[in-house]
mmCIF file of the N, C-alpha and C atoms, coordinates in Angstrom:
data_MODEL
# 
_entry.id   MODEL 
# 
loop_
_atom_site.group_PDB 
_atom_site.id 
_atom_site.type_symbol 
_atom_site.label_atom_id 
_atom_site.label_alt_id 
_atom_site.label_comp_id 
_atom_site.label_asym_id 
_atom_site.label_entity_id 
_atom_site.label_seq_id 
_atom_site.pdbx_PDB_ins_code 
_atom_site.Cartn_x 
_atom_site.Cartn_y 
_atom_site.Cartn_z 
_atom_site.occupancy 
_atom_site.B_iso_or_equiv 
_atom_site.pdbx_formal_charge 
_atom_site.auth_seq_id 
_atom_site.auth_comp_id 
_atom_site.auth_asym_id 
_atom_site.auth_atom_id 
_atom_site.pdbx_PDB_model_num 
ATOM 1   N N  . UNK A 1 1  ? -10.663 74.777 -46.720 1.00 0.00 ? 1  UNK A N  1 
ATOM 2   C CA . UNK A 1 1  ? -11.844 75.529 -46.454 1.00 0.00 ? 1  UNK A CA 1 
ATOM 3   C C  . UNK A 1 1  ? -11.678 76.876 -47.144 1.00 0.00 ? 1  UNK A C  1 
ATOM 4   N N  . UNK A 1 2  ? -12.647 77.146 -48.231 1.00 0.00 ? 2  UNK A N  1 
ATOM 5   C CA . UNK A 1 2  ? -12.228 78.253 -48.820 1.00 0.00 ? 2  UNK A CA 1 
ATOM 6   C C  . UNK A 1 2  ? -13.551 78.931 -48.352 1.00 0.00 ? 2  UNK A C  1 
ATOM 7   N N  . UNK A 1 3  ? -13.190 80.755 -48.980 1.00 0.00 ? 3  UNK A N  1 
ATOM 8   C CA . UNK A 1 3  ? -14.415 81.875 -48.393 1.00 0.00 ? 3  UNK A CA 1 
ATOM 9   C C  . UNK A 1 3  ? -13.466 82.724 -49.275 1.00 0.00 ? 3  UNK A C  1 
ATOM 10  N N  . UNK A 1 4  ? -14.915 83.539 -49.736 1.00 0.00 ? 4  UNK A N  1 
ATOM 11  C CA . UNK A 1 4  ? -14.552 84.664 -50.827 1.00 0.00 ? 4  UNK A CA 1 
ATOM 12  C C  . UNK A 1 4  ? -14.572 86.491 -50.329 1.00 0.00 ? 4  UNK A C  1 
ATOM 13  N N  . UNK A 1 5  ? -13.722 86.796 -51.021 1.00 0.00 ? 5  UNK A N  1 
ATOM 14  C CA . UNK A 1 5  ? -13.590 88.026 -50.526 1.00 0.00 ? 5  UNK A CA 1 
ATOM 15  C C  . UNK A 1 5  ? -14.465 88.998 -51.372 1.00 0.00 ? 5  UNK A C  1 
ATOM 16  N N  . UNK A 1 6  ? -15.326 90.062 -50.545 1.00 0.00 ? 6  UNK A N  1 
ATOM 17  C CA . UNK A 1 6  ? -16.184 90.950 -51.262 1.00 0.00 ? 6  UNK A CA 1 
ATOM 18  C C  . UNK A 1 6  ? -15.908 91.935 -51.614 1.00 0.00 ? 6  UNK A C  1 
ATOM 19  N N  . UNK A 1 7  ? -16.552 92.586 -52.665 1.00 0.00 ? 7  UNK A N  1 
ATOM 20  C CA . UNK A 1 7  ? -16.114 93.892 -53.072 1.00 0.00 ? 7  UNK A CA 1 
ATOM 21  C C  . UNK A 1 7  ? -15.334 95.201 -52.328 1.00 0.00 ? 7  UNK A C  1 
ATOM 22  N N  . UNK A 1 8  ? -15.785 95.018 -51.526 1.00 0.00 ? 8  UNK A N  1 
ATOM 23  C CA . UNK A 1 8  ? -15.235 95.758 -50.069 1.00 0.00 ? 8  UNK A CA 1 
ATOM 24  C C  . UNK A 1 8  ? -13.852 95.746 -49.433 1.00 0.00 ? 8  UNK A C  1 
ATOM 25  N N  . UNK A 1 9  ? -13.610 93.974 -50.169 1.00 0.00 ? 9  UNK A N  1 
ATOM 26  C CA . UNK A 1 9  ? -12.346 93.486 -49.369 1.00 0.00 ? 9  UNK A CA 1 
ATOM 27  C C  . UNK A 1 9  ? -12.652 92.784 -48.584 1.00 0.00 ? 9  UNK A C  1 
ATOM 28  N N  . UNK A 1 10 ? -13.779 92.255 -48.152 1.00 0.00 ? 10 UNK A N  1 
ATOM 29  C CA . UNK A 1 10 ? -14.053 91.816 -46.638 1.00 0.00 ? 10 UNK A CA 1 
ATOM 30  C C  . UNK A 1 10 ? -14.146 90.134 -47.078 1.00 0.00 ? 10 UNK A C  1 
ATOM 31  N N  . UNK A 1 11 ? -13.481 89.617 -45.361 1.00 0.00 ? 11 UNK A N  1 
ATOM 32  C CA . UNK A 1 11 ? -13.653 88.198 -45.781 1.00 0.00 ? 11 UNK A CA 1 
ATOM 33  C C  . UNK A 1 11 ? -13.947 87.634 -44.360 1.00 0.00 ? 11 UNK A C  1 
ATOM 34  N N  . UNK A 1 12 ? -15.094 86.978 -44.512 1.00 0.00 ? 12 UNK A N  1 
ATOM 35  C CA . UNK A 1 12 ? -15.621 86.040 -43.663 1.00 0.00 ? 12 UNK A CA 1 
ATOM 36  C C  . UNK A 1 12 ? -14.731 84.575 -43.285 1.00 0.00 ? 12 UNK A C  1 
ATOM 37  N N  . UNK A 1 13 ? -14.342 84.983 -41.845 1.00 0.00 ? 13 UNK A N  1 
ATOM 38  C CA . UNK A 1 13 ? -13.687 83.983 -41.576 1.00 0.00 ? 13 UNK A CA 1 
ATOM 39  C C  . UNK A 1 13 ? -14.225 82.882 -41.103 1.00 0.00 ? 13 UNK A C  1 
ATOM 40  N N  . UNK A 1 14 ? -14.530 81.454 -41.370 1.00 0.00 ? 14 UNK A N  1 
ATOM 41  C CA . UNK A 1 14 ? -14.833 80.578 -41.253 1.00 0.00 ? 14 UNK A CA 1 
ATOM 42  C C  . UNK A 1 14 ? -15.644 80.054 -39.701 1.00 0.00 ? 14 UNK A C  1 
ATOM 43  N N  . UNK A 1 15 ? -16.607 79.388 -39.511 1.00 0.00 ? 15 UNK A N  1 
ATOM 44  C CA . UNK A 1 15 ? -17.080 79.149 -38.237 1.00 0.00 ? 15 UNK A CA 1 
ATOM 45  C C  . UNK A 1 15 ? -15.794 78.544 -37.670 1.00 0.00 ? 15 UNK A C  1 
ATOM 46  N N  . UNK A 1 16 ? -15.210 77.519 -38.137 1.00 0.00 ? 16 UNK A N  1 
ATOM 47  C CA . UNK A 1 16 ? -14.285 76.597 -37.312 1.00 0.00 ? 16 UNK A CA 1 
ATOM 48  C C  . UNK A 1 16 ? -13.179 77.052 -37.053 1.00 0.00 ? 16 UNK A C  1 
ATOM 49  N N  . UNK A 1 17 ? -12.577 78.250 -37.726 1.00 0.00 ? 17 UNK A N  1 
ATOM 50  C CA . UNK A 1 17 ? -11.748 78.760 -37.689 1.00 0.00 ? 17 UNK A CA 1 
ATOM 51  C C  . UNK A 1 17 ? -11.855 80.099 -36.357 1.00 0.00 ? 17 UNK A C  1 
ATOM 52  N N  . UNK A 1 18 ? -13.023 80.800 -36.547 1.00 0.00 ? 18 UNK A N  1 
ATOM 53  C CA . UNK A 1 18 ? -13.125 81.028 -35.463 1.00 0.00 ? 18 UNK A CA 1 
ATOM 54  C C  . UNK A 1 18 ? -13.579 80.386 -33.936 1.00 0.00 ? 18 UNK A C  1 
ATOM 55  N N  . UNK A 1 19 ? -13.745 79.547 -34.173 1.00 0.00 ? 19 UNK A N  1 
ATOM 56  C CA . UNK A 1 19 ? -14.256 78.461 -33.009 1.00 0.00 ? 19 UNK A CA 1 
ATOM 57  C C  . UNK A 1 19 ? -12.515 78.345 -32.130 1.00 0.00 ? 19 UNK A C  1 
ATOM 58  N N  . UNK A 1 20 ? -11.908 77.987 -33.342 1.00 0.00 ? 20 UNK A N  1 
ATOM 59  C CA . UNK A 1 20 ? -10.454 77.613 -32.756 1.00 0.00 ? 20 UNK A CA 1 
ATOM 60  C C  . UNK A 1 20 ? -9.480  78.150 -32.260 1.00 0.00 ? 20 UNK A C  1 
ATOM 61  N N  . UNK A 1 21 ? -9.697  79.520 -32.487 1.00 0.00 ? 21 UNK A N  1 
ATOM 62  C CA . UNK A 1 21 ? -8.512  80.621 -32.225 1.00 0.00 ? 21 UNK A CA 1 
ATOM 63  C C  . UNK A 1 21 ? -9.589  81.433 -31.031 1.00 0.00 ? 21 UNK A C  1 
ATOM 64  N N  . UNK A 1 22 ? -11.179 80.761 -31.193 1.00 0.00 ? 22 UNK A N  1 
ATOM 65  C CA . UNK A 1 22 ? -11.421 81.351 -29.708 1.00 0.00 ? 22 UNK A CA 1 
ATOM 66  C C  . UNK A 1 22 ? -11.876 82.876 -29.991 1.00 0.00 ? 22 UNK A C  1 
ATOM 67  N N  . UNK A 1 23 ? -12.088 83.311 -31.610 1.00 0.00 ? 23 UNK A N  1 
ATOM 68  C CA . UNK A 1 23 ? -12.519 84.821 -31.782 1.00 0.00 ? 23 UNK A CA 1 
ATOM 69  C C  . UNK A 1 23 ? -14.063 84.873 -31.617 1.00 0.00 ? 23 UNK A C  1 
ATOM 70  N N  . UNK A 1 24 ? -14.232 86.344 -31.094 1.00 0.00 ? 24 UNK A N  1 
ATOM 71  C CA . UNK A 1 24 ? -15.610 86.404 -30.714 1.00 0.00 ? 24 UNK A CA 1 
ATOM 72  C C  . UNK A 1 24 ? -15.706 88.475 -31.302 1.00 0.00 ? 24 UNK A C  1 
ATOM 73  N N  . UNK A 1 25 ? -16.802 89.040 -31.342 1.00 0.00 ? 25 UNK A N  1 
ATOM 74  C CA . UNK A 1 25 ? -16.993 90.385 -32.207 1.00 0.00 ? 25 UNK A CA 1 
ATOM 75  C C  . UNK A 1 25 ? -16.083 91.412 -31.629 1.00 0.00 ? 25 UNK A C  1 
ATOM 76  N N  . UNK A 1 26 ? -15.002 92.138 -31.942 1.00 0.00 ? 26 UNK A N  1 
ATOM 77  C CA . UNK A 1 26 ? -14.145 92.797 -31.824 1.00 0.00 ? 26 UNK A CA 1 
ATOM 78  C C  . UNK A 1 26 ? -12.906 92.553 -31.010 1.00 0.00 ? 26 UNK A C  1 
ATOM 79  N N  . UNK A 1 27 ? -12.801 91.003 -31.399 1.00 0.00 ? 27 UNK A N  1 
ATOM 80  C CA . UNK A 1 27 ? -11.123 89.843 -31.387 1.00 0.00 ? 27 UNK A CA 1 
ATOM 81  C C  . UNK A 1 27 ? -10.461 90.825 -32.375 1.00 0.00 ? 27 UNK A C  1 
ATOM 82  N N  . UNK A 1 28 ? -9.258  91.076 -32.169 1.00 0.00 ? 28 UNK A N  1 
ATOM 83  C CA . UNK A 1 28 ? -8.608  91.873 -32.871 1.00 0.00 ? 28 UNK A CA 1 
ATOM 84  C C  . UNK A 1 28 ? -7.476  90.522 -33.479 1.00 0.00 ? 28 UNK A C  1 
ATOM 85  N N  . UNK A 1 29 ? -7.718  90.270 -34.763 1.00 0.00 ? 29 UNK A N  1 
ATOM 86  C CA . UNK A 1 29 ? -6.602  89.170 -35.557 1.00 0.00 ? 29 UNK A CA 1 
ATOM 87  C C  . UNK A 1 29 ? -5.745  89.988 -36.211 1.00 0.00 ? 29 UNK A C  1 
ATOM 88  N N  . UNK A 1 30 ? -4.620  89.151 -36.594 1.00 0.00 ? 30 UNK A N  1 
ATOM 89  C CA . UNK A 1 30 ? -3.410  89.273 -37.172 1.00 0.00 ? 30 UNK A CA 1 
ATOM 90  C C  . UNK A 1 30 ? -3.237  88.524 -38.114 1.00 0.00 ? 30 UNK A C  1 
ATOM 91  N N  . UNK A 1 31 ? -2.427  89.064 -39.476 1.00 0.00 ? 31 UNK A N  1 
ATOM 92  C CA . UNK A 1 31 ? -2.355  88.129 -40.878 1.00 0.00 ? 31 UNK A CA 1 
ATOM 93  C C  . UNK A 1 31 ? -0.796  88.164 -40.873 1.00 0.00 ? 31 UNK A C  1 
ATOM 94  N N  . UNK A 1 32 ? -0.293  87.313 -40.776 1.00 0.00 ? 32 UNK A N  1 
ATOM 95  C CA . UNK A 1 32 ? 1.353   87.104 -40.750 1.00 0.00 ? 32 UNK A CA 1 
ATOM 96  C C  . UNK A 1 32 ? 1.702   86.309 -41.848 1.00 0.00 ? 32 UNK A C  1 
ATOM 97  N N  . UNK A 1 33 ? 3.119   86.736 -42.687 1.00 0.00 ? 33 UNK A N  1 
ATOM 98  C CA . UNK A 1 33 ? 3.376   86.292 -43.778 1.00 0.00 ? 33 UNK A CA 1 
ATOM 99  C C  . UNK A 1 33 ? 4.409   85.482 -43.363 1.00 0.00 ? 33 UNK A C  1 
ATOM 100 N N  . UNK A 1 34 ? 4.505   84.086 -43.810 1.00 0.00 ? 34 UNK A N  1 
ATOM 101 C CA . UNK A 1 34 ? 5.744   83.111 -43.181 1.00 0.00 ? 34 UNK A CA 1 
ATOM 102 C C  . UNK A 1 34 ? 6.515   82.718 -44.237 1.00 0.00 ? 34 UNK A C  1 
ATOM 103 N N  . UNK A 1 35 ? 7.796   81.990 -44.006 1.00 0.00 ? 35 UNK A N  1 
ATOM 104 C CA . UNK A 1 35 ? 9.660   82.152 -44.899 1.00 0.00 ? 35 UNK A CA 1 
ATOM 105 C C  . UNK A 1 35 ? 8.814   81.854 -46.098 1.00 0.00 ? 35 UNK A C  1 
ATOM 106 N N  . UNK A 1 36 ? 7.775   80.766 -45.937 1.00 0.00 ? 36 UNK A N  1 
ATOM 107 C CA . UNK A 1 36 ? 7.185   80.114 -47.631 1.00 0.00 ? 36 UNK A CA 1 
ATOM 108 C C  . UNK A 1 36 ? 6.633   80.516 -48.198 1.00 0.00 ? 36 UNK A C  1 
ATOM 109 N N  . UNK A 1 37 ? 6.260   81.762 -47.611 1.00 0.00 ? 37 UNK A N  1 
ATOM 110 C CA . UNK A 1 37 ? 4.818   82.476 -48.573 1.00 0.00 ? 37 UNK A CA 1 
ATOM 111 C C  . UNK A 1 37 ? 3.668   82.327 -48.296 1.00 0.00 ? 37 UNK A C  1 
ATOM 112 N N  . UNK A 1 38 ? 2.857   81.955 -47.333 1.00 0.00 ? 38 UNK A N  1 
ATOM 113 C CA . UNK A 1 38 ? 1.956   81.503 -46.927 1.00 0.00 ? 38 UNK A CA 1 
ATOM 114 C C  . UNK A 1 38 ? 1.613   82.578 -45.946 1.00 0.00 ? 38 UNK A C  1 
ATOM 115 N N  . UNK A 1 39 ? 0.303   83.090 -45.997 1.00 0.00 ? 39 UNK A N  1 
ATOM 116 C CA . UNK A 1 39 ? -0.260  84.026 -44.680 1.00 0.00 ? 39 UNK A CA 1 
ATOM 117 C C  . UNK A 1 39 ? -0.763  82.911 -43.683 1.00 0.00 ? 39 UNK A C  1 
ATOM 118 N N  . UNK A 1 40 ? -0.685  83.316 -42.487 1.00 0.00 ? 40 UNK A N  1 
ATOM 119 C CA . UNK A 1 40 ? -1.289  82.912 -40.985 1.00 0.00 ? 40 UNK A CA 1 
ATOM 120 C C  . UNK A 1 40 ? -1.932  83.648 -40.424 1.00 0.00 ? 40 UNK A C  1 
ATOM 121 N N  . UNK A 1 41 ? -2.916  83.366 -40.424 1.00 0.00 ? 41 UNK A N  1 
ATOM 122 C CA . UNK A 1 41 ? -4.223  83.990 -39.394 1.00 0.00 ? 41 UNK A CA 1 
ATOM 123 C C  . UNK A 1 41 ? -4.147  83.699 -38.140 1.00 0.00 ? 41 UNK A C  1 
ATOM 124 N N  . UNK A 1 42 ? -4.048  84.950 -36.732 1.00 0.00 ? 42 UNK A N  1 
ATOM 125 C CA . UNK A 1 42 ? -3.358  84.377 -35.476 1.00 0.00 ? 42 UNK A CA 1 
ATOM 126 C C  . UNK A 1 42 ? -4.140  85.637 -34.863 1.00 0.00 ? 42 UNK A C  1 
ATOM 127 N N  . UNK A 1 43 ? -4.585  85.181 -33.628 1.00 0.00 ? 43 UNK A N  1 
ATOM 128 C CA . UNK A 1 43 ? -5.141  86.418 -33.027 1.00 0.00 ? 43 UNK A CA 1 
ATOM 129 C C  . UNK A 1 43 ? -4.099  87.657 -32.683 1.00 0.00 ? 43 UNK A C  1 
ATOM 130 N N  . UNK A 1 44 ? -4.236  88.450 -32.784 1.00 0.00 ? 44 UNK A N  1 
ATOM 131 C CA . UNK A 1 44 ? -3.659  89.821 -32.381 1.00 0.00 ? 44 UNK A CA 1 
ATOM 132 C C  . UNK A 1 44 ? -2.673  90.368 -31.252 1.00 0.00 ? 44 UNK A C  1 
ATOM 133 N N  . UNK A 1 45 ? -3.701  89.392 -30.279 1.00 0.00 ? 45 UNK A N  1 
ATOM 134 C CA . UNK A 1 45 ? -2.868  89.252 -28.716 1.00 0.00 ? 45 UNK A CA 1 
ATOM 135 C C  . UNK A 1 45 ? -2.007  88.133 -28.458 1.00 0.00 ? 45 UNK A C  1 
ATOM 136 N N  . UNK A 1 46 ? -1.606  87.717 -29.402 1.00 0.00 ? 46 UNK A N  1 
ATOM 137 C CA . UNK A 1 46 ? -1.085  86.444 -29.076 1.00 0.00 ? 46 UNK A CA 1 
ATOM 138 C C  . UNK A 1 46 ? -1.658  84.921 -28.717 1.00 0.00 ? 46 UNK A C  1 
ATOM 139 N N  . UNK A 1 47 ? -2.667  85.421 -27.929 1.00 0.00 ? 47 UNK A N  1 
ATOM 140 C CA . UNK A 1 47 ? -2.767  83.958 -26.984 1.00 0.00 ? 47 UNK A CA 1 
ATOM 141 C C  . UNK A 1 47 ? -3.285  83.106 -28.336 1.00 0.00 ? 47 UNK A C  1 
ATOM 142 N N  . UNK A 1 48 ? -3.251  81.546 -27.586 1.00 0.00 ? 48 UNK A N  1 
ATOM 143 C CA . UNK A 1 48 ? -3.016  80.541 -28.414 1.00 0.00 ? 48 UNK A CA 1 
ATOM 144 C C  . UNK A 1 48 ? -4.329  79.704 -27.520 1.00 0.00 ? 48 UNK A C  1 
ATOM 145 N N  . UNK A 1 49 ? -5.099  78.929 -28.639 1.00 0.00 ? 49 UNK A N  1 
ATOM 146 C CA . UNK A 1 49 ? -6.112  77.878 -27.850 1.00 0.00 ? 49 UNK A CA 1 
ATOM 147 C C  . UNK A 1 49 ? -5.343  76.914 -26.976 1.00 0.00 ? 49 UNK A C  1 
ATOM 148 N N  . UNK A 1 50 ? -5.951  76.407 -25.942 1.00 0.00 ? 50 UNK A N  1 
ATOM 149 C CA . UNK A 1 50 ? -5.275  74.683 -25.353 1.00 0.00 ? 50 UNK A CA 1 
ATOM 150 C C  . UNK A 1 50 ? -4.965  73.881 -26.043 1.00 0.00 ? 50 UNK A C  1 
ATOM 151 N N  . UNK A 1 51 ? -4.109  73.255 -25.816 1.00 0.00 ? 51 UNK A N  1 
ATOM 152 C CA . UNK A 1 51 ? -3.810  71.823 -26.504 1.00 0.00 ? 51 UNK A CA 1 
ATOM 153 C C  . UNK A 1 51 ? -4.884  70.891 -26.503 1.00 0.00 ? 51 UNK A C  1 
ATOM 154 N N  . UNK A 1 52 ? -5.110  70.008 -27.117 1.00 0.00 ? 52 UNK A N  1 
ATOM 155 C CA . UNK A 1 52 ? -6.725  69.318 -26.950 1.00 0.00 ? 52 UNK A CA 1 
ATOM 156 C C  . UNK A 1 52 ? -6.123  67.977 -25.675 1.00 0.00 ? 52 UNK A C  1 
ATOM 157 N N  . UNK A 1 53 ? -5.019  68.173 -25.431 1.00 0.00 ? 53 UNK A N  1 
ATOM 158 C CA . UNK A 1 53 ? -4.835  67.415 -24.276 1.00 0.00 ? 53 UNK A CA 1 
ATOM 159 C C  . UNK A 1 53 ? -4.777  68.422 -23.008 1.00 0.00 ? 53 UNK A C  1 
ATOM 160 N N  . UNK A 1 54 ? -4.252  69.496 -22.904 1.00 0.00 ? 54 UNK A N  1 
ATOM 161 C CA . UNK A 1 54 ? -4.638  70.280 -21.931 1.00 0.00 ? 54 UNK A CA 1 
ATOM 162 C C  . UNK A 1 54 ? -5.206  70.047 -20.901 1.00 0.00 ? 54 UNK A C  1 
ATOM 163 N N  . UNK A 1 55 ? -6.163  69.762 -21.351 1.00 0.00 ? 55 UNK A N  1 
ATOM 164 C CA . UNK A 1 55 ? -7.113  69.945 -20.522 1.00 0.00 ? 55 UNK A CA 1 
ATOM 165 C C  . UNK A 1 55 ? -7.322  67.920 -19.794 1.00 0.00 ? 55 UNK A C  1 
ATOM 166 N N  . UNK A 1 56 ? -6.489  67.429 -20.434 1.00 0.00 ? 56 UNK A N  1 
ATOM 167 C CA . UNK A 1 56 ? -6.153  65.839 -19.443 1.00 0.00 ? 56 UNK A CA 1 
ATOM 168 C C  . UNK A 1 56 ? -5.267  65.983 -18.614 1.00 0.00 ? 56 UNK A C  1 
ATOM 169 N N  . UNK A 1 57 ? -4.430  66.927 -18.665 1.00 0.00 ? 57 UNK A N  1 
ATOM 170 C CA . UNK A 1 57 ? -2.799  67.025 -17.621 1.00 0.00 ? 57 UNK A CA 1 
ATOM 171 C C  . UNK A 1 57 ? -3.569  66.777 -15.927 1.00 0.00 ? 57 UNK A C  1 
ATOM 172 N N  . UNK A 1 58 ? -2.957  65.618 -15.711 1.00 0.00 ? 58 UNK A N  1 
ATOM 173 C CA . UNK A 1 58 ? -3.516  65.697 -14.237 1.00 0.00 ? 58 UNK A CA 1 
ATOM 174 C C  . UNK A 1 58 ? -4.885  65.088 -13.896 1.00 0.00 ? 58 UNK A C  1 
ATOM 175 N N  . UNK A 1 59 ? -5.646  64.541 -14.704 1.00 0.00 ? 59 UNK A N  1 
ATOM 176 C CA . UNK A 1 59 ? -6.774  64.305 -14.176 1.00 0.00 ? 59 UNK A CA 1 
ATOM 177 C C  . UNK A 1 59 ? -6.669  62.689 -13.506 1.00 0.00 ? 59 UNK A C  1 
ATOM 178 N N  . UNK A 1 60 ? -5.678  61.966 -13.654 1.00 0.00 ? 60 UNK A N  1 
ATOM 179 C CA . UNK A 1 60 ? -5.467  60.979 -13.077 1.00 0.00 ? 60 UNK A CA 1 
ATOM 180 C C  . UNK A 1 60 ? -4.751  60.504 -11.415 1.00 0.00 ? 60 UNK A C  1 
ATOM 181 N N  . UNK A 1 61 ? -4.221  61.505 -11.479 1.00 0.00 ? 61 UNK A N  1 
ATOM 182 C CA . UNK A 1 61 ? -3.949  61.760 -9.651  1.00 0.00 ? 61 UNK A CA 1 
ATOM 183 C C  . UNK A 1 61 ? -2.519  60.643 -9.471  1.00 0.00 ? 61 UNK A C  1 
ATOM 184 N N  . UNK A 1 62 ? -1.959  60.942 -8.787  1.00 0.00 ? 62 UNK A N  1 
ATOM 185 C CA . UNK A 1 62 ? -0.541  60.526 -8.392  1.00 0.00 ? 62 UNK A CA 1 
ATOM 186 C C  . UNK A 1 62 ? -0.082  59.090 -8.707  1.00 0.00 ? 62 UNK A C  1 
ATOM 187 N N  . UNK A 1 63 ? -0.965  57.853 -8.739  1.00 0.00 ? 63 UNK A N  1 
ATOM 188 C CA . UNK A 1 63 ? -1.362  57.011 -8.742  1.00 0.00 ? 63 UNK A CA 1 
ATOM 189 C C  . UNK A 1 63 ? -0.431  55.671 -8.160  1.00 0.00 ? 63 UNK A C  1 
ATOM 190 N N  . UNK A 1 64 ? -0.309  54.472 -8.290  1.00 0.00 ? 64 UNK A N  1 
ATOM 191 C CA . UNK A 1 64 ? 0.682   53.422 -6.994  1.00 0.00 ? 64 UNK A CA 1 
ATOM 192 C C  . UNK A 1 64 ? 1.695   54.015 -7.688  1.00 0.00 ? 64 UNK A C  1 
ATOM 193 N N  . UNK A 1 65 ? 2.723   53.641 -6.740  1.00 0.00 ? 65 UNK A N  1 
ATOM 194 C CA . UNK A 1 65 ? 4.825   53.906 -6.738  1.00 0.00 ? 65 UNK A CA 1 
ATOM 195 C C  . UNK A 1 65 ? 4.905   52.815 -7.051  1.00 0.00 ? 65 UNK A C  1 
ATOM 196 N N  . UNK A 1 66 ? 6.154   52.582 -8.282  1.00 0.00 ? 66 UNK A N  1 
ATOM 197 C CA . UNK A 1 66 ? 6.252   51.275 -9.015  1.00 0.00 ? 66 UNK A CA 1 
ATOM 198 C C  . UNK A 1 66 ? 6.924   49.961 -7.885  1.00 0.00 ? 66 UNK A C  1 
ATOM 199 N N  . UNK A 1 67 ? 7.085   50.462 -6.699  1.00 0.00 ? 67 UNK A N  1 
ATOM 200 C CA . UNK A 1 67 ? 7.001   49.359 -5.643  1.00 0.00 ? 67 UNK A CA 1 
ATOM 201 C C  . UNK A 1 67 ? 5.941   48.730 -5.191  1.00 0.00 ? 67 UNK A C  1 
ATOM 202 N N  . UNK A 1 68 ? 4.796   49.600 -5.448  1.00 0.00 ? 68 UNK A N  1 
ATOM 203 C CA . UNK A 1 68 ? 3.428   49.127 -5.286  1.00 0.00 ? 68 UNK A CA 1 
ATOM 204 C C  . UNK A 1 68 ? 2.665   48.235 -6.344  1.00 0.00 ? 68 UNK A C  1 
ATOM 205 N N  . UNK A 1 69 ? 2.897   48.873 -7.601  1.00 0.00 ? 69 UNK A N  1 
ATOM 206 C CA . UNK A 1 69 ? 2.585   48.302 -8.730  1.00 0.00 ? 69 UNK A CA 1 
ATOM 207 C C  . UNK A 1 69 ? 3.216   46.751 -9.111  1.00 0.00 ? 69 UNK A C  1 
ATOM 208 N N  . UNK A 1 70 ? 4.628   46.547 -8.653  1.00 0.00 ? 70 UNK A N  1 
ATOM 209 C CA . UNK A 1 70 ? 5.288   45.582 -8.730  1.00 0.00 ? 70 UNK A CA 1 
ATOM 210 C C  . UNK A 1 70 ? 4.766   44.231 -7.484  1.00 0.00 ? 70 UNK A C  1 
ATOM 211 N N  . UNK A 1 71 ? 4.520   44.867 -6.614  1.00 0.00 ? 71 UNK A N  1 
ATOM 212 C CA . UNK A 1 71 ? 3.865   43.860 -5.864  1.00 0.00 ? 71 UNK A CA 1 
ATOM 213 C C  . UNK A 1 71 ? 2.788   43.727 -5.984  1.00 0.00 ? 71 UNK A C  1 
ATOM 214 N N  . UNK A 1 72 ? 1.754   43.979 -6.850  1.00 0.00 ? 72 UNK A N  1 
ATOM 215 C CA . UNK A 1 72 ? 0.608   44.053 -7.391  1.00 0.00 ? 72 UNK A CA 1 
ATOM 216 C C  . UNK A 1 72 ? 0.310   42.976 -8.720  1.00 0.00 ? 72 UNK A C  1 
ATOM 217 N N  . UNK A 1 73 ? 1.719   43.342 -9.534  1.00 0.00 ? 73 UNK A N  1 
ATOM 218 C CA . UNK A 1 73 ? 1.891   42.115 -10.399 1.00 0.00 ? 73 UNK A CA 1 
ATOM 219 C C  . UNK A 1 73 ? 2.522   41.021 -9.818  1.00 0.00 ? 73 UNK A C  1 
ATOM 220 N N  . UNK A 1 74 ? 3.042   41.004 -8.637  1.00 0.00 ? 74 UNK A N  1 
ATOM 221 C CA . UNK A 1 74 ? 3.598   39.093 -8.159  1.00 0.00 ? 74 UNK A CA 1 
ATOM 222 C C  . UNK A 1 74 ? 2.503   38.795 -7.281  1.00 0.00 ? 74 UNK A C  1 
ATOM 223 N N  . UNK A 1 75 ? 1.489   39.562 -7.403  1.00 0.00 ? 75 UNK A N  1 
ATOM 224 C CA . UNK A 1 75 ? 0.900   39.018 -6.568  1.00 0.00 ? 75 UNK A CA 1 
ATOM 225 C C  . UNK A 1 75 ? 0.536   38.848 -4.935  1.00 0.00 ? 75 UNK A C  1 
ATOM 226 N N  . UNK A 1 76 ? 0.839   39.611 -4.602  1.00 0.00 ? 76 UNK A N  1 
ATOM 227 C CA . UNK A 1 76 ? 1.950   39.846 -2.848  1.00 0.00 ? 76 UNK A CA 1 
ATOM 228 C C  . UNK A 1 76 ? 0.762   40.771 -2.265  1.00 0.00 ? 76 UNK A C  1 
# 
């Protein structure tokens, strides 16, 4: 996903990109340079979006004890 930088310097960061890191008008980001050479765009404060499983942890509830389950498959 590329975006061009304006005379100014200024560069429009991407809808999806901000969608993902969760920035909204005066998100303060961070440009970090990593071992390979590569910049990273990372919000400022740290925080990090959910995992896209996140938000499943738990929604299934305790469910049978494999003593239950086992007598479930013989039949019993």
């Amino acid at each position: 996903m590329a975006t061009r930088v304006t005379s100014n310097g200024r560069v429009t960061v991407p809808k999806r990109v901000r969608d993902y890191l969760g920035i909204e008008p005066s998100t303060e980001i961070a440009f970090r340079r990593v071992a390979d050479g590569r910049i990273v765009i990372e919000r400022a404060d740290g925080t990090r979006p959910p995992s896209r499983f996140a938000k499943l942890i738990g929604i299934a509830g305790p469910g049978p004890s494999t003593d239950e389950i086992m007598s479930m498959l013989r039949g019993e």
